[in-house]
N, C-alpha and C positions, 0 to 999 in steps of 0.2 A: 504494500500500500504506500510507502515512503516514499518508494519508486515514484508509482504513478505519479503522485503529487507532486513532488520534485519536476516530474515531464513535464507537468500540466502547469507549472509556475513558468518552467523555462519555456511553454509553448505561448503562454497569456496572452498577450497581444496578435500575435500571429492566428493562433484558436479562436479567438473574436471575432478577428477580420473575416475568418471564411465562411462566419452565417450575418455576416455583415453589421458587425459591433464594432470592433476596434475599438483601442484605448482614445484614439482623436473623436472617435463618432460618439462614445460615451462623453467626454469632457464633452462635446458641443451641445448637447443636448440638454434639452431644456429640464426634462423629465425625466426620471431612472427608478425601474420598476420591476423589482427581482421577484419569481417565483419559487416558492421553498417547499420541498417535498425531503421524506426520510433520503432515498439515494439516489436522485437527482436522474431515475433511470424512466421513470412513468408519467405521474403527475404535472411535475416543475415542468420537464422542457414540453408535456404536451399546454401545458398553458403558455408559457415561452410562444411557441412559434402559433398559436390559436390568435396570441394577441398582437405578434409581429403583423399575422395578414391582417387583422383588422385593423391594426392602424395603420398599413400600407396601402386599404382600401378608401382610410379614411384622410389619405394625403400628409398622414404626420406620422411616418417612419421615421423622417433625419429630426424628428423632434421631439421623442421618446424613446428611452434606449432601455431594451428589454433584457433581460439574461435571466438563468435559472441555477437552483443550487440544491445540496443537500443538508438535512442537518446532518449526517453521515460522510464522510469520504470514502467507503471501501469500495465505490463506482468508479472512481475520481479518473477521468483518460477515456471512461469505457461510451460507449453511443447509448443511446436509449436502445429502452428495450423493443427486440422487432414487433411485437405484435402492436408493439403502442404507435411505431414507424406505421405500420402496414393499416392499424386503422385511421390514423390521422392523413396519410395517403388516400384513403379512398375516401376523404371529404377534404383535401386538397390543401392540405399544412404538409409540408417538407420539412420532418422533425433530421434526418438522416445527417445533418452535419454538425447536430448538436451533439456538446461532449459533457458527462458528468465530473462538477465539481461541488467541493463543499462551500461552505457559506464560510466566509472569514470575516477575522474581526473589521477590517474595514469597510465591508458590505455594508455597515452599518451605517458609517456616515457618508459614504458613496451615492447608495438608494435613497430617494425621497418617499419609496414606497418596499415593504416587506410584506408579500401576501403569503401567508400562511396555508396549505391545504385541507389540514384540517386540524383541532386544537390541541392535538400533542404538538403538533411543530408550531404552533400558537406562543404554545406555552414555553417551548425551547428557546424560543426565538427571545422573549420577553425575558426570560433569565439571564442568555447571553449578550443582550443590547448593554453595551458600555455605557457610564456615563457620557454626557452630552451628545449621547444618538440623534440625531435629526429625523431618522426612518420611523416612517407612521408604520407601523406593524398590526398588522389585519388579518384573518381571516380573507379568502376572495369571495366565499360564495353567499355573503350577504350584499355584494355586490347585484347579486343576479336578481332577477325578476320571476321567470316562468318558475325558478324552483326554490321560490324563497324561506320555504321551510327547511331546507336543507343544509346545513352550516358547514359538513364534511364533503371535500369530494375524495369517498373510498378509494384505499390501496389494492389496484387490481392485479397486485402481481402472482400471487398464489388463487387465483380464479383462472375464471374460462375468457374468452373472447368477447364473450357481452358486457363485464367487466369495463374493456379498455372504451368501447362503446357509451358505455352508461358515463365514462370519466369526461368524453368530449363530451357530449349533452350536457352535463354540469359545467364544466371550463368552459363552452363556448357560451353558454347564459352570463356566467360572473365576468368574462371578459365583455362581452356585451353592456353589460352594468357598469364595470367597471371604465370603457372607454367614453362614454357618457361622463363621467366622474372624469376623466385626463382631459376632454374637450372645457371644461369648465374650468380646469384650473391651470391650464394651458392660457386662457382670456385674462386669467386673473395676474398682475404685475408682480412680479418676483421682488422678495422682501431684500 
């Protein structure tokens, strides 16, 4: 695991640029909005790149920089997991050049947003926030509308295929919700 990490440090910038982050595209950015899942292999990047195409649809890609992480590093180098690739593919997000990393301590005052998946990594996130964190740290799926009873979006890893299905149906409503919420404070003049 040292390995991977150690890779994944020396790759940083480089690994960014090739799902179109980069260290210069994250500074210019107005917005920075990290998804947190246990290993950064299902959840995170399927909300990652759910919310890359919406905001690429919604003309403010170069003005929210997106990334995803884990509270876990033992993914840390590794791609999501295929079946999450394979269903996110057949509703048209290209999760395939996303890599698992963990959440570091500067993620903290990096992101202006910490979305949680569900309220263990809630909770984790909220222990490990340093002082003078800046990151609103949240839950995503009270973001959403069509499933607003729902506060979790379940760990499909040790399931069937309806699983990884049931995760977009949830990610694509809270990212929904949630880009409604980035257009608004996007208007709103930087303190």
């Amino acid at each position: 695991m040292i390995g991977r990490l150690k890779g994944w440090l020396r790759r940083g910038a480089a690994g960014a640029a090739a799902v179109g982050g980069g260290v210069e595209a994250a500074a210019a950015a107005e917005l920075r909005v990290l998804m947190v899942c246990t290993g950064n292999i299902c959840r995170s990047p399927t909300a990652e790149g759910v919310l890359r195409a919406r905001l690429a649809r919604a003309g403010l890609a170069g003005r929210v920089h997106v990334d995803s992480a884990g509270t876990q590093g033992y993914h840390t180098g590794e791609g999501p997991d295929p079946r999450a690739v394979k269903a996110a593919a057949a509703r048209g997000y290209d999760l395939s050049p996303l890599r698992a990393r963990p959440v570091l301590p500067t993620d903290f005052h990096r992101f202006d947003w910490l979305l949680a998946m569900d309220e263990d990594h809630l909770a984790w996130l909220q222990r490990k926030a340093p002082p003078g964190s800046r990151a609103r740290i949240e839950l995503l799926m009270p973001h959403g509308r069509r499933y607003a009873a729902e506060r979790n979006v379940p760990d499909p890893y040790y399931g069937a295929a309806a699983g990884f299905e049931r995760v977009l149906d949830l990610v694509e409503d809270g990212c929904d919700g949630l880009l409604a919420q980035v257009k608004l404070q996007l208007q709103r003049p930087r303190a």
